[in-house]
BAMIVEX-897211 format. One line per 3 residues: their letters; for each residue x, y, z of N, C-alpha, C. Coordinates in steps of 0.001 Angstrom, whole numbers, plus 500000, padded with zeros to 6 digits. Layout:
# residues N
a) X:Y:Z:X:Y:Z:X:Y:Z ~ ...
***
This chain:
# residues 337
xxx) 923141:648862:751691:922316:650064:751560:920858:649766:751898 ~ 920176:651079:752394:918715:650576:753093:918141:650443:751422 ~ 916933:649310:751721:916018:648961:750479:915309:649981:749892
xxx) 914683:650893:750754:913989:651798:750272:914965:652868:749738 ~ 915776:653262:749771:916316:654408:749065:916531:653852:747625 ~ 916813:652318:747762:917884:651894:746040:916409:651759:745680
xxx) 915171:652203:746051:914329:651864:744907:914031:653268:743783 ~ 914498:653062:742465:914796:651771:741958:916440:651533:741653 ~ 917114:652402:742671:918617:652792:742285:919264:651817:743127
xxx) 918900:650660:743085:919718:649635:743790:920998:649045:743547 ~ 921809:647823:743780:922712:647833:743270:922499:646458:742189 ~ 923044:646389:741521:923385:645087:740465:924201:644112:741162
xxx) 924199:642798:741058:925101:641800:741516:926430:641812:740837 ~ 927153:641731:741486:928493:642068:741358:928705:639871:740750 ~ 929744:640291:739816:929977:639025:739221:930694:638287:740601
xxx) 930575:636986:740975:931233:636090:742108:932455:635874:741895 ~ 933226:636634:740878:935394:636159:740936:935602:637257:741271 ~ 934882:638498:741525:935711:639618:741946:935085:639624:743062
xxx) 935972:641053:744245:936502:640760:744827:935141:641668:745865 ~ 934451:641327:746601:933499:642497:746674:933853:643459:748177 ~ 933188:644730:747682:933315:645969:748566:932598:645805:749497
xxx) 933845:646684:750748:932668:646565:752028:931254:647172:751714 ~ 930725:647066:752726:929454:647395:752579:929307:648610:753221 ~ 928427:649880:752301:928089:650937:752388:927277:651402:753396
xxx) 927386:652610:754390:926384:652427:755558:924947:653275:754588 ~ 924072:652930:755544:922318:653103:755378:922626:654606:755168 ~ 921931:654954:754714:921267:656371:753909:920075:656162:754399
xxx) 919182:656306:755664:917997:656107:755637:917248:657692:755421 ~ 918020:658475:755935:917451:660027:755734:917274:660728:754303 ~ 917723:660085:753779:917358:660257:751909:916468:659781:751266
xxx) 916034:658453:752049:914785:657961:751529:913737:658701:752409 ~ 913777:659077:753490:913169:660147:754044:912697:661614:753400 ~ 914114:662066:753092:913243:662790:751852:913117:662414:750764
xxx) 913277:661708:750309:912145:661879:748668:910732:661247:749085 ~ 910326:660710:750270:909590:660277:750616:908484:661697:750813 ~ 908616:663049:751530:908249:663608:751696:907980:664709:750155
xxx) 909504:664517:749588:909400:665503:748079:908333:664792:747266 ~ 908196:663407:747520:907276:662470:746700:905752:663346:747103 ~ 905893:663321:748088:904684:663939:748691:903853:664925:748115
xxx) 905203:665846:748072:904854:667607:747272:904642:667248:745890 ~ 905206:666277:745160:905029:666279:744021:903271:665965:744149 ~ 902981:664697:745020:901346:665028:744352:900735:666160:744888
xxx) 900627:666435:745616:900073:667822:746152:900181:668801:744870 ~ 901438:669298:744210:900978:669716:743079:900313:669606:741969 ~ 900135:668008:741702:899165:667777:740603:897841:667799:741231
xxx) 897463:667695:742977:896148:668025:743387:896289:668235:744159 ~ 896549:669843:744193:896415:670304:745189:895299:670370:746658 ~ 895905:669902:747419:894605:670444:748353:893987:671351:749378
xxx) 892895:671723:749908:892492:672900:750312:893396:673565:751763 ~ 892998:674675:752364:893453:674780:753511:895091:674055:753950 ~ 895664:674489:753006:897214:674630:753143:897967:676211:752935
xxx) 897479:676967:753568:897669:678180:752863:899684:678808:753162 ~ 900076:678229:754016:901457:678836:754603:902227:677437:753404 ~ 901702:676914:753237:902705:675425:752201:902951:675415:750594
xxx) 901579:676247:750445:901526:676294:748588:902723:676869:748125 ~ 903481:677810:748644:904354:678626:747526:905234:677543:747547 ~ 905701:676526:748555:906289:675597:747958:905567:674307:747019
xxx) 903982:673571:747232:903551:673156:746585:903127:673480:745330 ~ 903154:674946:745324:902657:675535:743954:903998:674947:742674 ~ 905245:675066:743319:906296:674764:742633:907070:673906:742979
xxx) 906620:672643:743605:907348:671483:743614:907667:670727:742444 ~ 907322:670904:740890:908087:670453:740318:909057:670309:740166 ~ 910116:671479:741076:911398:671322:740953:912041:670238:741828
xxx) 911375:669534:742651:911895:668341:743443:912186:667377:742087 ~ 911464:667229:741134:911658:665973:740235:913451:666463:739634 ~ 914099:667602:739426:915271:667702:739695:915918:667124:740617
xxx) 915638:667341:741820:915949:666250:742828:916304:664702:743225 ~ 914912:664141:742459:914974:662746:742137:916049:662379:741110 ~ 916437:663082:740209:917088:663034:739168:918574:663120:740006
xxx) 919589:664251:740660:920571:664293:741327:920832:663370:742293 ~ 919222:662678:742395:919416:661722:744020:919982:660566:743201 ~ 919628:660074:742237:919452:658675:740827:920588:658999:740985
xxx) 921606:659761:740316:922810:659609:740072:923687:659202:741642 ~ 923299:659948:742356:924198:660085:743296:924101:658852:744140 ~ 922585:657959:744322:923012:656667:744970:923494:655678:743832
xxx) 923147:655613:742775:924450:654954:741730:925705:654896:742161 ~ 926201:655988:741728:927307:656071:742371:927987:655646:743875 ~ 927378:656572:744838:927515:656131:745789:927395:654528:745900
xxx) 926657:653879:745509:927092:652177:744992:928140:651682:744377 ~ 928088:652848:742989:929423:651791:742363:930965:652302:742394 ~ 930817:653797:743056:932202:654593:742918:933357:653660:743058
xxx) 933343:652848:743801:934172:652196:744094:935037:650493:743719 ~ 933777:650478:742598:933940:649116:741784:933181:649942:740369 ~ 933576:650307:739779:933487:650698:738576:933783:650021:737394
xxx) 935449:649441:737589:935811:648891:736311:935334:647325:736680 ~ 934520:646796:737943:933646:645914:737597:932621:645454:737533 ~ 931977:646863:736945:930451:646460:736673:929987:645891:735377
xxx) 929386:645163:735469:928904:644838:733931:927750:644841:734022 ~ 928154:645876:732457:926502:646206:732030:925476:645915:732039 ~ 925612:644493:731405:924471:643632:731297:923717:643758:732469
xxx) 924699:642942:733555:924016:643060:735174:923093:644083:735749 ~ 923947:645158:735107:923364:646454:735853:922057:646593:734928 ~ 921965:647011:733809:920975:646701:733043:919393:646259:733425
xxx) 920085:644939:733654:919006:644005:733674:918235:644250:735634 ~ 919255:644293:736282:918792:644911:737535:917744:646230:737592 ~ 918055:647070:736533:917620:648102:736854:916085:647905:736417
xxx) 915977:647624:734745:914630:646850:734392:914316:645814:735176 ~ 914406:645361:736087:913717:644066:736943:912916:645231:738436 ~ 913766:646105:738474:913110:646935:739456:912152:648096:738482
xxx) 912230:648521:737589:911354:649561:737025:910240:648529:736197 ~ 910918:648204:735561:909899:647763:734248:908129:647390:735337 ~ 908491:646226:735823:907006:645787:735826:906134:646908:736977
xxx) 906661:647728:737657:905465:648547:738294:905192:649547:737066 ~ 905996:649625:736453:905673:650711:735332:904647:649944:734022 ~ 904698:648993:733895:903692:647984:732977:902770:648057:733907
xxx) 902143:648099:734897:901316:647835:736283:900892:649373:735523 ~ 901522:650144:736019:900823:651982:735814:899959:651501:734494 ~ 900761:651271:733197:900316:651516:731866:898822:650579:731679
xxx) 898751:649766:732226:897394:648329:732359:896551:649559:733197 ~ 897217:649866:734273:895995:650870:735580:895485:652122:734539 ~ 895941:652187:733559:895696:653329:733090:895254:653284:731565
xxx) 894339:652018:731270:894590:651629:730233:893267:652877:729885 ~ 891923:653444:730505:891267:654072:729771:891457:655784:729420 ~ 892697:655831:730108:893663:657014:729303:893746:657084:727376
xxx) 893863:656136:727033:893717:655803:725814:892778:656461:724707 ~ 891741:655879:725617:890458:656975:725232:890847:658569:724931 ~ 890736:659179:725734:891121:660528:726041:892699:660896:725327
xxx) 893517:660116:724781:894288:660941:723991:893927:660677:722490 ~ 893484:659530:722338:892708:658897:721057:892406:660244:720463 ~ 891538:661169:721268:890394:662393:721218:891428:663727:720703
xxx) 892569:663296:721546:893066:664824:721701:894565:664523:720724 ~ 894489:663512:720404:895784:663619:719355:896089:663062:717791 ~ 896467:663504:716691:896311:663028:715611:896317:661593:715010
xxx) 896619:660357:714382:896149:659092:714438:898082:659140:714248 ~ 898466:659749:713752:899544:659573:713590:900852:659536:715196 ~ 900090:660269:716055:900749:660640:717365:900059:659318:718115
xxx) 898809:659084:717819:898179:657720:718967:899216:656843:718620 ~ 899318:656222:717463:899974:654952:717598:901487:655081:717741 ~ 901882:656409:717309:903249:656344:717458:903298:656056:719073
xxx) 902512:657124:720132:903105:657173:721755:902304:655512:721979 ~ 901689:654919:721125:901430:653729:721731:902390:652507:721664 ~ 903386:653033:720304:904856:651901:720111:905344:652608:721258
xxx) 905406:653559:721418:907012:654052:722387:906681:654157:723778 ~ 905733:654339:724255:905247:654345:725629:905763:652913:726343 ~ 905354:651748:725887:905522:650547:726343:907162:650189:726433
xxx) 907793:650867:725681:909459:650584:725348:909981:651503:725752 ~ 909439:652601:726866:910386:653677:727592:911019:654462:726876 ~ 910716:655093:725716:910593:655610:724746:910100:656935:723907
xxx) 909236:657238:725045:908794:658234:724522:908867:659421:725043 ~ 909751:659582:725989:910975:661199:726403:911696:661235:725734 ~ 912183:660701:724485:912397:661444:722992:911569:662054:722647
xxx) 910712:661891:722442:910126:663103:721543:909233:664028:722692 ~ 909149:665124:722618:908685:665930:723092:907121:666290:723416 ~ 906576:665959:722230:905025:665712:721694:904497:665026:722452
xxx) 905200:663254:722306:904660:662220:722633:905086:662007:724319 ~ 905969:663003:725095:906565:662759:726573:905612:661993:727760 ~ 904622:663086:727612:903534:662653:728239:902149:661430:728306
xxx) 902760:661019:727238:901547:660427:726687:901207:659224:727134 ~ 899693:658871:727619:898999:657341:728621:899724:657866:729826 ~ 900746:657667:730543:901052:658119:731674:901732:659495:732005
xxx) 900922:660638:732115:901880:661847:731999:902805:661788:732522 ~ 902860:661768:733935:904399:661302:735058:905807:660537:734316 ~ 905267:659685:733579:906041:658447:733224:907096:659106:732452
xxx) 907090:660293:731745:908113:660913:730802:909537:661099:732196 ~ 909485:660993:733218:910478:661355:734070:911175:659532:734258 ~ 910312:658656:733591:911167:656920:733929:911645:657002:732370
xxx) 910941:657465:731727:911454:656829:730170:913021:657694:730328 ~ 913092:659241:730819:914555:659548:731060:915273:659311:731880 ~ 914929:658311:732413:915851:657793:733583:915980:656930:732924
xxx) 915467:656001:732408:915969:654689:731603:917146:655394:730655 ~ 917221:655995:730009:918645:656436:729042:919241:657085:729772 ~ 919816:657644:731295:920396:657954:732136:921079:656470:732716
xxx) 920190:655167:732673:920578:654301:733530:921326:653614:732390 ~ 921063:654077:731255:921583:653048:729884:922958:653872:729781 ~ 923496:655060:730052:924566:655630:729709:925092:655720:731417
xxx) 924721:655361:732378:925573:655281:733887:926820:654321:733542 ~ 926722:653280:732905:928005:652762:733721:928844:653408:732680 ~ 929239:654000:731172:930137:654610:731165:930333:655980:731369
xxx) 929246:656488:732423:929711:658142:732564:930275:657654:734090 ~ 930127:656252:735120:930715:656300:736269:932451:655893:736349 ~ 932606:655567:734848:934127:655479:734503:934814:656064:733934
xxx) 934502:657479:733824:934882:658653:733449:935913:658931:734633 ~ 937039:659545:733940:938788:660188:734801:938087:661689:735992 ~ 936972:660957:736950:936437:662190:737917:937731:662431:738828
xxx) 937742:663789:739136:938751:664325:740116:938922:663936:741495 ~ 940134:663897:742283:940284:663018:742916:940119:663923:744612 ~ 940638:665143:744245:940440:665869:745649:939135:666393:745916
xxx) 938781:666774:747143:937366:667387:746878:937046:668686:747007 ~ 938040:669569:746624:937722:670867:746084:937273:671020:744638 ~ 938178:670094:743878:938010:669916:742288:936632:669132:742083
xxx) 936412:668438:742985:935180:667513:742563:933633:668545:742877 ~ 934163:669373:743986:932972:670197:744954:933186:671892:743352 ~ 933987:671922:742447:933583:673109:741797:933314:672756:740721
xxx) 933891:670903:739905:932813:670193:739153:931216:669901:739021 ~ 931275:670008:740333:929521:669935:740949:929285:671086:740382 ~ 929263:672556:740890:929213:673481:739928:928671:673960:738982
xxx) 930410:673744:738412:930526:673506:737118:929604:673348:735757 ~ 929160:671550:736618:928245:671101:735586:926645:671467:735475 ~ 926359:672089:737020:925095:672445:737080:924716:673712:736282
xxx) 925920:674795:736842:926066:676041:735412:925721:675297:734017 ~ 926283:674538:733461:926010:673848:731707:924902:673727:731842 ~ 924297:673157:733025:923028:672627:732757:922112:674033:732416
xxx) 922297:674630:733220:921580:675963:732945:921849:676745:731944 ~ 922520:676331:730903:922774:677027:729815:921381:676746:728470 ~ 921089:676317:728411:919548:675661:727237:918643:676596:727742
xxx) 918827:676247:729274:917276:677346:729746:917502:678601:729685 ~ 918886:679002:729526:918975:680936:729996:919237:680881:728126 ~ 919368:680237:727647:919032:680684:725871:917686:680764:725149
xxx) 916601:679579:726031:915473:679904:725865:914697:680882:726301 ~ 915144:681122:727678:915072:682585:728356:915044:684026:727125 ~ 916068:683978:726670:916710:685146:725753:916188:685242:724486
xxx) 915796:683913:723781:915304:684197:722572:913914:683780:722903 ~ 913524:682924:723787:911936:682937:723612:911537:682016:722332 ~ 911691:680928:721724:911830:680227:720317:910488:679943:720228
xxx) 909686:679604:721122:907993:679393:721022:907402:680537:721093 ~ 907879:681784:720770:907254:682703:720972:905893:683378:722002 ~ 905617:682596:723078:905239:683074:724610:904578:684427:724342
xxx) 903617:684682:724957:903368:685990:724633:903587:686573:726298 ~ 903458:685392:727351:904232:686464:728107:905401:685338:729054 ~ 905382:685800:730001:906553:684704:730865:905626:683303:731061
xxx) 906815:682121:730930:906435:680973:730970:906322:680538:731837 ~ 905085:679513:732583:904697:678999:733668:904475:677650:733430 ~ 903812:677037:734644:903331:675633:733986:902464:675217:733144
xxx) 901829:676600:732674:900744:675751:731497:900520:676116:730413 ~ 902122:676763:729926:902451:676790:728981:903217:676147:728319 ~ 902698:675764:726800:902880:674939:725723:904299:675410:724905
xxx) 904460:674626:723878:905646:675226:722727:906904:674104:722761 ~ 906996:673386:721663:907604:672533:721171:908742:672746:722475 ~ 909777:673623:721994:911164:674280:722515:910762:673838:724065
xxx) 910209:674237:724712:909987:674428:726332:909390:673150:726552 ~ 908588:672456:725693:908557:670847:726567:909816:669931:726205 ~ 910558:670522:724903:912398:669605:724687:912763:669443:726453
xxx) 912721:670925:727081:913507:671591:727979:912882:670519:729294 ~ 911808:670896:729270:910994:670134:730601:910960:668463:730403 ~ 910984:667859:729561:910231:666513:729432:911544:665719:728721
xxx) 912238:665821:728214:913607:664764:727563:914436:664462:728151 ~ 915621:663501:727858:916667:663111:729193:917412:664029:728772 ~ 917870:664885:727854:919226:665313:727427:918769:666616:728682
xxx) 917984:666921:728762:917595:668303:729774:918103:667984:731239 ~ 918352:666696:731674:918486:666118:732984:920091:664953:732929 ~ 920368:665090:732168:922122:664813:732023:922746:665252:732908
xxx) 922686:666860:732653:924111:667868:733798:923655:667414:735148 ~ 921973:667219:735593:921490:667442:736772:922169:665419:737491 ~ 921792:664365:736727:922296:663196:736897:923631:663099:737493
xxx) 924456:663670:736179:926050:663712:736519:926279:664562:737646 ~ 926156:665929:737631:926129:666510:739374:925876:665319:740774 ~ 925093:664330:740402:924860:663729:741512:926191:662267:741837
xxx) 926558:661895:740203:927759:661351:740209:928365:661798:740878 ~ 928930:663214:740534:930233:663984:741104:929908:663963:742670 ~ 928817:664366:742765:928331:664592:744707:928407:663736:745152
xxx) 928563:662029:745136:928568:660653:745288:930649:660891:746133 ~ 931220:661388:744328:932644:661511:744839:932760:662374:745533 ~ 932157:663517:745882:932598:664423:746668:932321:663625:748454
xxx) 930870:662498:748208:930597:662577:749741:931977:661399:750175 ~ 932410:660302:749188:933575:659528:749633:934744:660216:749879 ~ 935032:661388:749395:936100:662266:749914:935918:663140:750680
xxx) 934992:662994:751426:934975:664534:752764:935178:663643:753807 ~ 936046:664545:754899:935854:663943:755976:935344:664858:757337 ~ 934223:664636:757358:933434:665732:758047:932841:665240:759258
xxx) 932616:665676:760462:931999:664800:761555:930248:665175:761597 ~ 929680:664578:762514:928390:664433:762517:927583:666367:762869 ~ 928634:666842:763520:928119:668362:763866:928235:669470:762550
xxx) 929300:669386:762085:929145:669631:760164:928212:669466:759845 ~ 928515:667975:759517:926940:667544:758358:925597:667833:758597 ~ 925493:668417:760078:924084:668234:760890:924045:670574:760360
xxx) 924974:671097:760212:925248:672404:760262:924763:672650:758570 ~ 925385:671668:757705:925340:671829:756213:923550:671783:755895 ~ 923204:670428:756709:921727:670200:756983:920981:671683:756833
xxx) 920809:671566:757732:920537:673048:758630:920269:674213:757760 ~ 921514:674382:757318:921570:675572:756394:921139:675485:755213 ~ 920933:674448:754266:920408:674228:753210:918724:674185:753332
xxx) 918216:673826:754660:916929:673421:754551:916398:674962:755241 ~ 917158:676040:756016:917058:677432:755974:916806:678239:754301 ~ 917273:677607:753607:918139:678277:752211:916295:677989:751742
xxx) 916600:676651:751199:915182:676044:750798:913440:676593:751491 ~ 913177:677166:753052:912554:677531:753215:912356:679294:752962 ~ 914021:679826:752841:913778:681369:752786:913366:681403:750980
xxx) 913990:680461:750377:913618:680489:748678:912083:680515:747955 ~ 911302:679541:749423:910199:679087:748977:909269:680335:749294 ~ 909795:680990:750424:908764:682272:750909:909113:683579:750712
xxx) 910445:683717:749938:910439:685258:749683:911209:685416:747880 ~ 911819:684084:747565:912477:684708:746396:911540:683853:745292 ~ 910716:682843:745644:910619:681698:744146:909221:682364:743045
xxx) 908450:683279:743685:907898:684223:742655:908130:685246:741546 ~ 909744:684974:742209:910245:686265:741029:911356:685293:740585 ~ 911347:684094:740310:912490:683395:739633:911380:682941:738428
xxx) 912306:682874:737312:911567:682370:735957:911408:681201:736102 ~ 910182:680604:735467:910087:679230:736043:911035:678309:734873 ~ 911181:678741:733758:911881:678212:732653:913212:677193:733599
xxx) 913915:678757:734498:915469:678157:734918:915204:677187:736150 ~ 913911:677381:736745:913668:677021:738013:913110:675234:737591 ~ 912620:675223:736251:912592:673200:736146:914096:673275:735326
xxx) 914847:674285:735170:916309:673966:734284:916911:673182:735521 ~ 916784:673457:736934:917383:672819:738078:918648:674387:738535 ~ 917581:675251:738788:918853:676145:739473:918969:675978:741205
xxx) 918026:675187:741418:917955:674810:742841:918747:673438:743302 ~ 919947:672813:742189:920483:671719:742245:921328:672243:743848 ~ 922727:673329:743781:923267:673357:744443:922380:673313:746046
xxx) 921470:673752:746228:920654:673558:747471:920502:671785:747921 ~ 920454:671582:746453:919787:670137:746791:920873:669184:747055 ~ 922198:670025:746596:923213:669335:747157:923618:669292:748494
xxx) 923847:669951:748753:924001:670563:750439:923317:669338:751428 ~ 922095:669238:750506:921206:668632:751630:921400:667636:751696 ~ 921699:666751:750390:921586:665224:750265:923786:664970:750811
xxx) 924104:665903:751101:925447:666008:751892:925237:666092:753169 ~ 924323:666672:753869:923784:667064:754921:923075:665257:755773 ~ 922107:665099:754668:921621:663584:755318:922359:662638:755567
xxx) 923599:662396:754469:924301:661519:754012:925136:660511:755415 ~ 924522:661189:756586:925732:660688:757542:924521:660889:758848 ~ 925335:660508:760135:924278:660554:760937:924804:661605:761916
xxx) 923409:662513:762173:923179:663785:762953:921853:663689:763404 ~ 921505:665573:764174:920179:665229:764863:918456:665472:763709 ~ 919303:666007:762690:918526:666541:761372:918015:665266:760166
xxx) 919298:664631:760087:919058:662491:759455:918030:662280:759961 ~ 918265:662010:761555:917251:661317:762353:916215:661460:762340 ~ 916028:662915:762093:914343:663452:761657:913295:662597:760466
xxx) 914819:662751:759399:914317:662104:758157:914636:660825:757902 ~ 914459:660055:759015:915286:658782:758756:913933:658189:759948 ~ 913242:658615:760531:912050:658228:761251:911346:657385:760384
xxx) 911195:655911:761061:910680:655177:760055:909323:654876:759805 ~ 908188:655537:759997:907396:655433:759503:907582:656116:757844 ~ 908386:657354:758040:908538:657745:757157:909190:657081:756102
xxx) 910134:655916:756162:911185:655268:755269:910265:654485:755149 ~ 909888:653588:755978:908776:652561:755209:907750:653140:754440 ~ 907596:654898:754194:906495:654769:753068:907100:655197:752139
xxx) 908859:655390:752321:909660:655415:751110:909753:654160:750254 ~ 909332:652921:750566:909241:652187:749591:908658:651778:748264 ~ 907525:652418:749010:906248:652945:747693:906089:653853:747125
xxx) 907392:654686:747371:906994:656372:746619:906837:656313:745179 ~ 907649:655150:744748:907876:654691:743020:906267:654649:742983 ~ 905805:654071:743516:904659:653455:742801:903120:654392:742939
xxx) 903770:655392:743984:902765:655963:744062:903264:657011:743448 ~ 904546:657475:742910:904567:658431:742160:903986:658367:740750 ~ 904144:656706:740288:903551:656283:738510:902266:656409:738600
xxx) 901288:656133:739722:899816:655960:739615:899100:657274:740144 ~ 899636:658030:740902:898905:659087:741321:898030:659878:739914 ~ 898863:660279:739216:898443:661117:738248:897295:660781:737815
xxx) 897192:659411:736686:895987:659328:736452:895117:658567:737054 ~ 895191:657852:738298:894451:657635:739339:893126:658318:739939 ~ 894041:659636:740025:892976:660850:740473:892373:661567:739723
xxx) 893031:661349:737791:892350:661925:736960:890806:660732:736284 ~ 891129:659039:737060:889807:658267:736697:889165:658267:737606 ~ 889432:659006:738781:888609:658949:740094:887502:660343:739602
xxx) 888159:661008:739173:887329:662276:738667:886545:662140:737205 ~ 886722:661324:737036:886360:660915:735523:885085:660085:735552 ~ 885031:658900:736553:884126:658281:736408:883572:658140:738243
x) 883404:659185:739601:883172:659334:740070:881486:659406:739850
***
């Protein structure tokens, strides 16, 4: 598999008595896009001027971090679908912290005068708590503390308990044809959307009007900021892993599925995503789109190739790192400018 996509979803070393799998072809058009979704994501935390035909999608690119989340599962999988009952944990584990942990200790040091500034803004009881749990990936449990020293970082601390419960959700009895696997996909994305269309209905933070991004309330950061909110969206990408080893589709398909999903995604961004609630819209109702697509790249056509241009993949290597530091980077550049 190309380097830049497994970052940080690479594979674990397979123990040396078993028996190992051929080798998986390059995905380079996937690291292509998140390379570019990486993109939109900062653009939304700073935005910049004279983009005027791009914002309605930058205005709401948070929903790509759904994305990253379906992509996590799905190159997992796509790694281990096929050696499952011999992965060991440990291995995988320890692989996965050898690729996250230290750029993410790197963010928390780059960001050490963040400290300051929540010191200010949070009770003595919340400083030291997000200061045990921040360092131990820890603190997308609690809701309060998600954000806290690295705002971004609440999206690794739930990937770390996504990567701590992968190897037994990739040995789960998944369906074997790919109609059953393609209405599991589904399926599970509907569940997922079930928390948000109840918060929808009762409103539990009481909102005084529709919820956006800069609105507060215990209930609605559970929804936005914890792993249990990004489970259905993970496992969807499992299942899409089995669905892509069971299709057998040629390069004019996949280049058609392309196509049409990234039609879907541009008519969404310019005529329907103002009148979608934003509640369902970070719930991940844009998963099935995002499936299509990462089905669409998965193989080689004239649409891959686009996103598989390597200037672009080589700056997929750093998207990790420029996704942990952007945030407050640009908030100490403004700080002590």
């Amino acid at each position: 598999m190309n380097a830049a996509i497994l970052t940080p979803d690479a594979s674990a070393p397979v123990r040396a008595q078993t028996v190992p799998s051929a080798r998986k072809p390059q995905l380079p058009a996937l690291t292509g896009a998140r390379t570019l979704l990486a993109v939109n994501i900062v653009f939304f935390h700073f935005t910049p001027p004279h983009m005027r035909y791009l914002y309605p999608m930058i205005n709401n690119a948070y929903v790509f971090v759904g994305f990253f989340f379906l992509l996590s599962g799905y190159v997992l999988a796509y790694n281990y679908g096929d050696r499952a009952a011999m992965l060991v944990k440990r291995d995988f584990w320890m692989a996965r912290f050898a690729r996250l942990y230290p750029v993410y200790l790197l963010s928390l040091a780059f960001s050490f005068k963040m400290l300051e500034a929540e010191w200010h803004v949070r009770s003595h009881e919340q400083f030291f708590s997000g200061l045990v749990l921040t360092p131990l990936l820890l603190q997308g449990l609690d809701p309060v503390l998600a954000t806290f020293w690295n705002t971004v970082a609440w999206t690794l601390s739930a990937e770390a308990v996504l990567y701590f419960l992968f190897p037994w959700l990739i040995r789960l009895p998944w369906p074997k044809s790919t109609g059953r696997l393609i209405l599991l996909v589904l399926g599970i994305w509907a569940l997922g959307l079930v928390p948000h269309s109840i918060y929808l209905a009762l409103n539990p933070d009481h909102l005084a009007g529709p919820a956006n991004r800069y609105s507060g309330g215990f209930w609605l950061r559970t929804l936005k900021y914890t792993p249990l909110s990004y489970v259905c969206t993970f496992l969807a990408g499992i299942a899409l892993a089995k669905v892509q080893a069971s299709l057998t589709i040629g390069p004019r398909q996949r280049m058609l599925v392309a196509a049409a999903s990234l039609v879907a995604l541009v008519l969404f961004f310019a005529l329907a995503v103002e009148h979608v609630p934003y509640v369902l819209m970070h719930g991940g109702l844009m998963v099935p789109l995002f499936c299509a697509l990462v089905i669409g790249l998965s193989g080689q056509n004239a649409i891959a190739s686009v996103f598989a241009w390597r200037p672009v993949v080589l700056l997929g290597q750093s998207t990790y790192c420029l996704y942990l530091l952007h945030f407050n980077a640009m908030n100490l550049i403004r700080l002590y400018r």
